[in-house]
C-alpha positions as CSV (number, residue, x, y, z in Angstrom):
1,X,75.9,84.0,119.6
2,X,76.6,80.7,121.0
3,X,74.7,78.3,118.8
4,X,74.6,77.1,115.2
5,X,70.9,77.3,115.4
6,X,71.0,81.4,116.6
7,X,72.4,82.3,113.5
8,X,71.2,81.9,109.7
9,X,70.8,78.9,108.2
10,X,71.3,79.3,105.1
11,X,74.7,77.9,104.3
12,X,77.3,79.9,102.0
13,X,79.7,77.7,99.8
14,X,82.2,78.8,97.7
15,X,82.4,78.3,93.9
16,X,84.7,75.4,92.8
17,X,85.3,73.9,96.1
18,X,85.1,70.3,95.6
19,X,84.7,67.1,98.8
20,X,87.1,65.8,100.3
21,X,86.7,62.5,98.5
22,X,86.9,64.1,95.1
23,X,90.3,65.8,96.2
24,X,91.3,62.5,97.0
25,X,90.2,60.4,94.1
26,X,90.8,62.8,91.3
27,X,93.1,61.3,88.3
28,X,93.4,64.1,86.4
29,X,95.6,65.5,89.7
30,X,99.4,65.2,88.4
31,X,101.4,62.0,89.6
32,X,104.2,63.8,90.7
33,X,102.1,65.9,92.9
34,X,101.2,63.0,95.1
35,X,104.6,62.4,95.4
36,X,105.8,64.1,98.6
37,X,109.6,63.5,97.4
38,X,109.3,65.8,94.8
39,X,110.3,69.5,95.4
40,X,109.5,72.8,93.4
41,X,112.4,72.5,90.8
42,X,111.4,68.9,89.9
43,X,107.3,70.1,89.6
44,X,108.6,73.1,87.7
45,X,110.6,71.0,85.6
46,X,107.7,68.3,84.6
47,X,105.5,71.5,83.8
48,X,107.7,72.2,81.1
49,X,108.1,68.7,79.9
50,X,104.0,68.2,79.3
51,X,104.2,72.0,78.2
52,X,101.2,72.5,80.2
53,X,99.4,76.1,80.6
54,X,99.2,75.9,84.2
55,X,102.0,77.7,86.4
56,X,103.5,76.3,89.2
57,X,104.2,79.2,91.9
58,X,106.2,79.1,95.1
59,X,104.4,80.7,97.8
60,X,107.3,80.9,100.4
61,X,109.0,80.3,102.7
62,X,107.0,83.4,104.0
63,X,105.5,84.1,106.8
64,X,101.7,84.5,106.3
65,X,99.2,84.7,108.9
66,X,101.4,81.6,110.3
67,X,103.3,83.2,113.0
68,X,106.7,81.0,111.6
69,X,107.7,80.2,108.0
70,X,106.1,78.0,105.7
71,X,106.5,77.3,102.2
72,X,103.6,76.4,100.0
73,X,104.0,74.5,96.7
74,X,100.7,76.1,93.7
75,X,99.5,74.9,90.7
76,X,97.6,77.4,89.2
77,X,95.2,77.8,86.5
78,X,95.2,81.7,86.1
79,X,93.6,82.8,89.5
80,X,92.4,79.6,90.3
81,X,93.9,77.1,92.8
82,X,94.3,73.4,91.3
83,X,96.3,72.1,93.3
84,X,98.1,72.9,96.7
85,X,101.1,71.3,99.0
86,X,102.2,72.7,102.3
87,X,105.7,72.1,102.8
88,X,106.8,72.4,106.5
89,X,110.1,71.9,108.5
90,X,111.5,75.1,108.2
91,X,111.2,75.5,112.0
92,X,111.9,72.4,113.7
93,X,114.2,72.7,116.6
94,X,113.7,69.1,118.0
95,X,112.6,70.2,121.6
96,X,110.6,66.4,121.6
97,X,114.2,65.1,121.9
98,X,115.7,67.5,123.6
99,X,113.3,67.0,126.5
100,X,114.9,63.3,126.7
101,X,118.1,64.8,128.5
102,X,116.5,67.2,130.5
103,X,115.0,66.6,134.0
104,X,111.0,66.5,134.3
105,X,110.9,69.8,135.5
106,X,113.5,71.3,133.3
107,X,110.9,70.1,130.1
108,X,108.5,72.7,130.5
109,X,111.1,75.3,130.0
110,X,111.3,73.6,126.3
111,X,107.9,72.6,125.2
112,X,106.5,76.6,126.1
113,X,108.6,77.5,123.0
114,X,106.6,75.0,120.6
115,X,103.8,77.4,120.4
116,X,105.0,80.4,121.6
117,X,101.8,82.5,120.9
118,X,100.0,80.0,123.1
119,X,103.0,79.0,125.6
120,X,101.3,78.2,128.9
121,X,98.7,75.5,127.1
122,X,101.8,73.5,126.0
123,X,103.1,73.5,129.6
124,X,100.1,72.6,130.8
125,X,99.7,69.4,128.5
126,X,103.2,68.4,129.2
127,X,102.7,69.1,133.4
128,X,99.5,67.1,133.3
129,X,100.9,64.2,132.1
130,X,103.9,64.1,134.4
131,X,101.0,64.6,137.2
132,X,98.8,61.3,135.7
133,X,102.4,59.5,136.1
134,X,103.0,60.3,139.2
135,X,99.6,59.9,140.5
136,X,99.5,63.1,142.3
137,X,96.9,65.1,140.3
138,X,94.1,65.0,143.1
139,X,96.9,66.3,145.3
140,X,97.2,69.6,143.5
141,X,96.7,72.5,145.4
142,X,93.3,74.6,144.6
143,X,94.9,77.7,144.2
144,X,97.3,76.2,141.8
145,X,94.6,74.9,139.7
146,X,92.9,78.3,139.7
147,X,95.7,80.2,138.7
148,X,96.6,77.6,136.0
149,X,92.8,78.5,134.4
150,X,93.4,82.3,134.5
151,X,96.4,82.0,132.9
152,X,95.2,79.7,130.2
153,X,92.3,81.8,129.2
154,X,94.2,84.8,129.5
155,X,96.4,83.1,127.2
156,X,93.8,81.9,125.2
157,X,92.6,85.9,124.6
158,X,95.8,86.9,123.4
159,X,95.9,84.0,120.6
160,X,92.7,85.4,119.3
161,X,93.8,88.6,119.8
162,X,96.9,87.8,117.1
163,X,94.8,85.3,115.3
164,X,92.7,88.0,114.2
165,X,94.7,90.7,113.9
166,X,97.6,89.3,111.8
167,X,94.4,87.2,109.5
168,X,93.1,90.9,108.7
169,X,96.1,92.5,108.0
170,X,97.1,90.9,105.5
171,X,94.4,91.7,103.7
172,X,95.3,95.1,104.2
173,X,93.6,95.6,107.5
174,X,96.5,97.3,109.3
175,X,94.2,98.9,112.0
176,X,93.2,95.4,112.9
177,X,97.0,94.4,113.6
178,X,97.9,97.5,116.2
179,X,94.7,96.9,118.1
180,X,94.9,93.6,118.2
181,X,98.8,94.0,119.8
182,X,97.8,96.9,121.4
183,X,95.3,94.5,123.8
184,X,97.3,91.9,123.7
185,X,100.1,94.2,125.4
186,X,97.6,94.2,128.5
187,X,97.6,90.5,128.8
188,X,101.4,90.2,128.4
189,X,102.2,92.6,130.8
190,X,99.8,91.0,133.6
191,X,102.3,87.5,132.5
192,X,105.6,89.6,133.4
193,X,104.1,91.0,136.8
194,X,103.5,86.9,137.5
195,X,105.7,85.0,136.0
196,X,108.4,87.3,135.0
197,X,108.3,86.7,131.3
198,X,106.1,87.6,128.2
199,X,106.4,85.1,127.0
200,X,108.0,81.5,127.2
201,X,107.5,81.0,131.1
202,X,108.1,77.2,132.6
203,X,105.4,78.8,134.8
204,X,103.5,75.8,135.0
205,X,105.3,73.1,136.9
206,X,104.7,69.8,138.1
207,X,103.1,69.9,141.1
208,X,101.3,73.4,141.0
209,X,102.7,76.8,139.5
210,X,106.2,78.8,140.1
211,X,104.7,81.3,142.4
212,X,101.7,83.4,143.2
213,X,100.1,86.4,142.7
214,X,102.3,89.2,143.5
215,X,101.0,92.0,146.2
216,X,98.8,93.7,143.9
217,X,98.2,90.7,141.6
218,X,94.5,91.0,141.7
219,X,94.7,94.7,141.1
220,X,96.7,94.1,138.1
221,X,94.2,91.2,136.7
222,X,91.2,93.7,137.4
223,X,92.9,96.7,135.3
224,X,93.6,93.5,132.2
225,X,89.9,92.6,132.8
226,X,88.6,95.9,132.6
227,X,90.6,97.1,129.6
228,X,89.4,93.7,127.8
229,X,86.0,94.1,128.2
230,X,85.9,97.2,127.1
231,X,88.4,96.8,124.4
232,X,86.8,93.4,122.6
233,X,83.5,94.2,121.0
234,X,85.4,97.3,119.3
235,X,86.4,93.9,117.1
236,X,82.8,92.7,116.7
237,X,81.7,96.6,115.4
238,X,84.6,97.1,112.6
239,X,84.4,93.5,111.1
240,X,81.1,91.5,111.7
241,X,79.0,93.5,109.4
242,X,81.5,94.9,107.6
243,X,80.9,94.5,103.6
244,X,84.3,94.1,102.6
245,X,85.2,91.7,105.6
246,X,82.3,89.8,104.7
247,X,82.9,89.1,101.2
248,X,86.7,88.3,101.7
249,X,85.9,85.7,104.9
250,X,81.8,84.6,104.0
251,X,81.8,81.5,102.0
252,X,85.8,81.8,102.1
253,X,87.7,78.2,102.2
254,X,85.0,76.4,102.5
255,X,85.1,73.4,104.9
256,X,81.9,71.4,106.4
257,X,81.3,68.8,109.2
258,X,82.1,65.7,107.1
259,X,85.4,67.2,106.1
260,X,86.4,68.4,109.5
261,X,86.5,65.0,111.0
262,X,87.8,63.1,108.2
263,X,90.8,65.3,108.5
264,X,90.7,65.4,111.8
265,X,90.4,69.5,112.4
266,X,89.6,70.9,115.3
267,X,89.1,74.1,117.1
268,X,87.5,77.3,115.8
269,X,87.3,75.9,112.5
270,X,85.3,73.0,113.8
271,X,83.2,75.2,115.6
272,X,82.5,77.1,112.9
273,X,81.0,74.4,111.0
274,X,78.0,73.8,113.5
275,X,80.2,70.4,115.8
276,X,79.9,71.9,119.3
277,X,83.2,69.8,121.0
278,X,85.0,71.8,123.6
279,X,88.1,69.2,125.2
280,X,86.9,72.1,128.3
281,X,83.5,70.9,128.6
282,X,84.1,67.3,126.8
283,X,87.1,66.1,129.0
284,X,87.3,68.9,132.1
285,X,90.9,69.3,133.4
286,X,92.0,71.2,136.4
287,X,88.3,72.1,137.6
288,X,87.3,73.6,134.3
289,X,83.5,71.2,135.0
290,X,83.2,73.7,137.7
291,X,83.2,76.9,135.7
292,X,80.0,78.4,134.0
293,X,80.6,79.4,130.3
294,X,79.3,78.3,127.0
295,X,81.1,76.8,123.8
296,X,80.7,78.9,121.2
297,X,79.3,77.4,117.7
298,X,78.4,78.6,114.1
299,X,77.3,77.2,110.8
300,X,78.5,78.7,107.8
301,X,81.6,76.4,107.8
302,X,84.5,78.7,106.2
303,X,86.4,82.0,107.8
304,X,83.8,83.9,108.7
305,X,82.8,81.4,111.2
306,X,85.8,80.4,112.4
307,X,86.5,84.7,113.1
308,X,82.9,84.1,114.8
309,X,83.6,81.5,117.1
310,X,87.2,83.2,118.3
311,X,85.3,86.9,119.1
312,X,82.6,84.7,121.4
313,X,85.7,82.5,122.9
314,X,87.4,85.4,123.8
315,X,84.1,86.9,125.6
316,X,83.7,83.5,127.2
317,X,87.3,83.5,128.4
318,X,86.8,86.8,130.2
319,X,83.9,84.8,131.9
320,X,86.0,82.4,133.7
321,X,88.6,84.7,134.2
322,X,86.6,86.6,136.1
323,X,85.2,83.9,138.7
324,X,88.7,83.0,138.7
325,X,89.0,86.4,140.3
326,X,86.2,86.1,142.7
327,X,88.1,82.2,143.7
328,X,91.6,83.7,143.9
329,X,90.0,86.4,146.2
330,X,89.3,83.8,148.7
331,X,91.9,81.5,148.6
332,X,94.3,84.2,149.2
333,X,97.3,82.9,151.0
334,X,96.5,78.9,150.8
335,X,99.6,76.9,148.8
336,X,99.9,77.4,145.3
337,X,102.4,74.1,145.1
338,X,102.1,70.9,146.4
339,X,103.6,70.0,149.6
340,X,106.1,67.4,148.9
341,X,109.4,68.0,149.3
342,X,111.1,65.5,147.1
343,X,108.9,67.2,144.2
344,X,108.2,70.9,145.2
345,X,111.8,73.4,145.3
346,X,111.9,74.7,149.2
347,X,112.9,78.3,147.5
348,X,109.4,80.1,147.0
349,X,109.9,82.1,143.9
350,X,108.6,85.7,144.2
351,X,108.7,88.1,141.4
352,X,109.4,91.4,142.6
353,X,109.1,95.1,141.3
354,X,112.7,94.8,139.3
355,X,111.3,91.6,138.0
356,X,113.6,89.3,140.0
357,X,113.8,86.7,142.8
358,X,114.2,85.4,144.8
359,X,115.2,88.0,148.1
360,X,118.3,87.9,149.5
361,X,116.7,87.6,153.2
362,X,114.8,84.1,151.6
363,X,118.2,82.4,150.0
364,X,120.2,83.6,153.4
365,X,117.5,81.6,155.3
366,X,117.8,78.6,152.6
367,X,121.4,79.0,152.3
368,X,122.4,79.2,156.1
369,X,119.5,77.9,158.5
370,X,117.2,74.9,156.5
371,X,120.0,72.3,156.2
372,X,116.8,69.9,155.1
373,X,116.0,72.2,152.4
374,X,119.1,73.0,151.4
375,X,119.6,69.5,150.3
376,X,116.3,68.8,149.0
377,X,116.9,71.8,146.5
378,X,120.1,70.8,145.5
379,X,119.2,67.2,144.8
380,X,115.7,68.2,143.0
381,X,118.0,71.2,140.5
382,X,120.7,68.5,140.1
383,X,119.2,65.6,139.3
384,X,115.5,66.3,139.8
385,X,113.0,63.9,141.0
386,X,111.9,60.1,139.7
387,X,108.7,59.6,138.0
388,X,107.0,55.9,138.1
389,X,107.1,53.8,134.8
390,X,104.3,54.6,132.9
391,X,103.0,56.7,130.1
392,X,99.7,59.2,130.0
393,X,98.2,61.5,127.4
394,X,96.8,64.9,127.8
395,X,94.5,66.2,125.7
396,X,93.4,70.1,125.9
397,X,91.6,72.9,124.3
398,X,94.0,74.9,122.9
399,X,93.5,78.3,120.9
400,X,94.0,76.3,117.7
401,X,92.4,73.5,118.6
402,X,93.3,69.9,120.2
403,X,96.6,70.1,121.7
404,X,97.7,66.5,123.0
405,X,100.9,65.5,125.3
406,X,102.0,62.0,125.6
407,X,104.5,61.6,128.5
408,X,106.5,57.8,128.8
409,X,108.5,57.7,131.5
410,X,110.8,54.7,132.2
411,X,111.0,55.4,136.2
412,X,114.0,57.8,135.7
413,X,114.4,61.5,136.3
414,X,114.3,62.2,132.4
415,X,111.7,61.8,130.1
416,X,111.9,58.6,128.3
417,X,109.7,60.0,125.3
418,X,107.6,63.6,124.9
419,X,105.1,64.1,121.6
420,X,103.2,66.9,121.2
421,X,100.1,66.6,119.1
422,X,99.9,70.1,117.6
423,X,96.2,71.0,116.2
424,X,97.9,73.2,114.2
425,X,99.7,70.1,112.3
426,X,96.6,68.3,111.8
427,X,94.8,71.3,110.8
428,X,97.6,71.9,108.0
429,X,96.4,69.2,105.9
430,X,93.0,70.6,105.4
431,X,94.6,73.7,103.0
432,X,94.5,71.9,100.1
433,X,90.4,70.9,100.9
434,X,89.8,74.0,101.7
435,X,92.0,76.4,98.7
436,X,91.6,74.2,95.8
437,X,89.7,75.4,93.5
438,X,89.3,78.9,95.3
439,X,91.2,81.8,94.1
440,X,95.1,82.4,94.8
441,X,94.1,85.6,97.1
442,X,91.8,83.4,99.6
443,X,94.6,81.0,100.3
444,X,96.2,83.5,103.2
445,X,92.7,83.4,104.2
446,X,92.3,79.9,104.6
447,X,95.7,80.3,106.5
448,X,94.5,82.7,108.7
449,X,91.5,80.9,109.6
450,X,93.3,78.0,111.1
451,X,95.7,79.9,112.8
452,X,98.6,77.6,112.6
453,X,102.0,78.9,114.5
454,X,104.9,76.7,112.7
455,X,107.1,77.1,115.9
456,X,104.2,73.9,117.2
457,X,104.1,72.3,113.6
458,X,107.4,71.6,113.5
459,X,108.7,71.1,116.9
């Protein structure tokens, strides 16, 4: 289903779930809750003081449905949620800074490990940006662009892929988990035959991509695109009428329109309450206007929807990777980086069958008869290139949602400033929205349904 209207419309709400404004404005919420310098021993401690017959619980640091470790703060009325504050940090690794004293090139290698179930959309936002700088984004090769989409949509299935398996299991849906890696194996290993990695892959550079296709690249993507297809519905038949599924996702952490955009959520969760914005179809990057697929809504405005929209994404994502195919197939052998030499390396990477490169034959060449090249490589691995003053922001569609870059660059060969907007951030701060007043066993739902990977929250 790919619209709100194709499916029910009756709308399922959860008991106790109160508006946002009524979150917001509430007195009888505790003081010293509001007060984000207060920490668990100092709640704990004013519990006892007032003598109050709610319990204060800390849920964490754990590692539930997050991919990363976060640490929530619960005051509890028996089962019931009454109030709820994430508390985050626990990852941070200051890669925004980092990126400072690193060449433009050498950035990507930092902000893939942000997200690192989603690593390639981070280096795309980041490489975009330099590109707007520099001005040369109408100069990128076709190919490049191409293999930039495949990659990002194969990406974008294995996020799902984990999304929805780890969001099941732990509800006790181990089966979920080992089929959800078990696919997700096919997409990773297709990433190693390209880029060399599973993960983490400064594949995306400024400028186009590390390399092409190996030899049998296309064979490899058909085998990946094959399995998929015939892999992914098996996910539609065990959960989407499931009874049990249902009545521990349907009308689970509730969340509608009015509360998605005042707390600025996007992604599946958006698109699960009935708001049909796609940054693919809204704001087209890289070509994406000239690829035919839908954008996947529904309307019940909790888990179930959001598990929904990620099953169609994923079916819509095989979509364009598959006239991604059908272009790669004809613009076999056409550049895959641009043709500058004070921005493009003159060594073309190949990965080969032990997973290395380059050849020796290709350094020898580099090394001993391309005196022009020889410099301009070691200049650009040295000191890398200069990118004008000027700043941009990126904006894509990310698994999880709106994933923004903003580049400043103060006409050196390092980054004067890098800030990542993670979705997964901003969609943090809708738990409390969409757990309070729901039951202490739907909160990893609400979790799961968002989708957040802390490595990206806390940066």
């Amino acid at each position: 289903m790919t619209t709100a209207e194709s499916h029910q419309t009756k709308t399922y709400k959860a008991p106790f779930v109160q508006s946002v404004e009524q979150l917001f404005d509430d007195p009888s919420i505790p003081q010293y809750l509001a007060d984000e310098s207060g920490d668990f021993e100092a709640i704990a401690e004013k519990q006892r003081e007032r003598k109050s017959d709610r319990m204060i619980i800390n849920m964490g640091p754990a590692h539930p449905s997050t991919h990363g470790v976060m640490r929530l703060c619960l005051e509890m009325d028996g089962d019931v949620v009454m109030n709820l504050r994430p508390a985050i940090g626990y990852l941070h690794t200051g890669i925004e800074k980092t990126c400072e004293a690193r060449t433009w090139t050498q950035g990507t290698t930092l902000v893939t490990r942000m997200d690192y179930v989603a690593p390639l959309f981070n280096e795309a936002a980041y490489v975009l940006g330099v590109e707007e700088i520099m001005g040369i984004q109408d100069r990128i090769p076709d190919r490049a662009n191409i293999i930039r989409i495949l990659m990002l949509e194969l990406n974008r299935i294995s996020s799902h892929l984990v999304a929805i398996g780890t969001g099941v299991n732990e509800l006790g849906g181990v089966t979920l988990l080992t089929q959800g890696l078990r696919d997700r194996e096919m997409v990773l290993d297709f990433f190693e035959a390209i880029s060399g990695l599973r993960m983490n892959h400064a594949f995306i550079r400024p400028g186009g991509v590390a390399n092409d296709l190996p030899e049998n690249g296309l064979e490899k993507l058909d085998e990946t695109l094959d399995w998929l297809e015939k892999r992914i519905p098996e996910y539609h038949q065990m959960l989407s009428d499931n009874p049990i599924f249902k009545k521990r996702f349907l009308g689970i952490t509730y969340l509608d329109q009015q509360s998605c955009m005042a707390l600025g959520v996007t992604g599946p969760r958006l698109r699960g309450a009935g708001i049909e914005w796609d940054i693919r179809k809204q704001e087209p990057r890289m070509g994406y206007e000239t690829y035919d697929f839908d954008i996947p809504v529904w309307n019940t405005c909790d888990a179930y929807g959001a598990f929904q929209v990620r099953m169609e994404e994923m079916a819509q994502s095989l979509r364009i990777c598959r006239q991604c195919r059908d272009r790669l197939a004809d613009t076999e052998g056409q550049p895959f980086m641009i043709d500058d030499p004070k921005i493009a390396r003159p060594a073309k990477l190949a990965i080969y069958d032990d997973g290395q490169g380059n050849s020796n034959e290709h350094i020898r060449r580099i090394m001993g008869e391309d005196m022009e090249g020889l410099i301009h490589h070691f200049k650009l691995v040295t000191e890398g290139f200069k990118v004008p003053a000027g700043q941009a922001y990126i904006a894509l569609e990310s698994p999880k949602g709106e994933l923004g870059c903003h580049v400043v660059s103060d006409g050196g060969t390092h980054p004067y400033r890098v800030h990542m907007r993670d979705p997964g951030f901003h969609n943090l701060q809708a738990l409390p929205a969409m757990c309070e007043g729901g039951m202490l066993s739907d909160i990893v739902v609400g979790i799961g349904s968002i989708d957040p990977v802390l490595g990206g929250v806390d940066r």
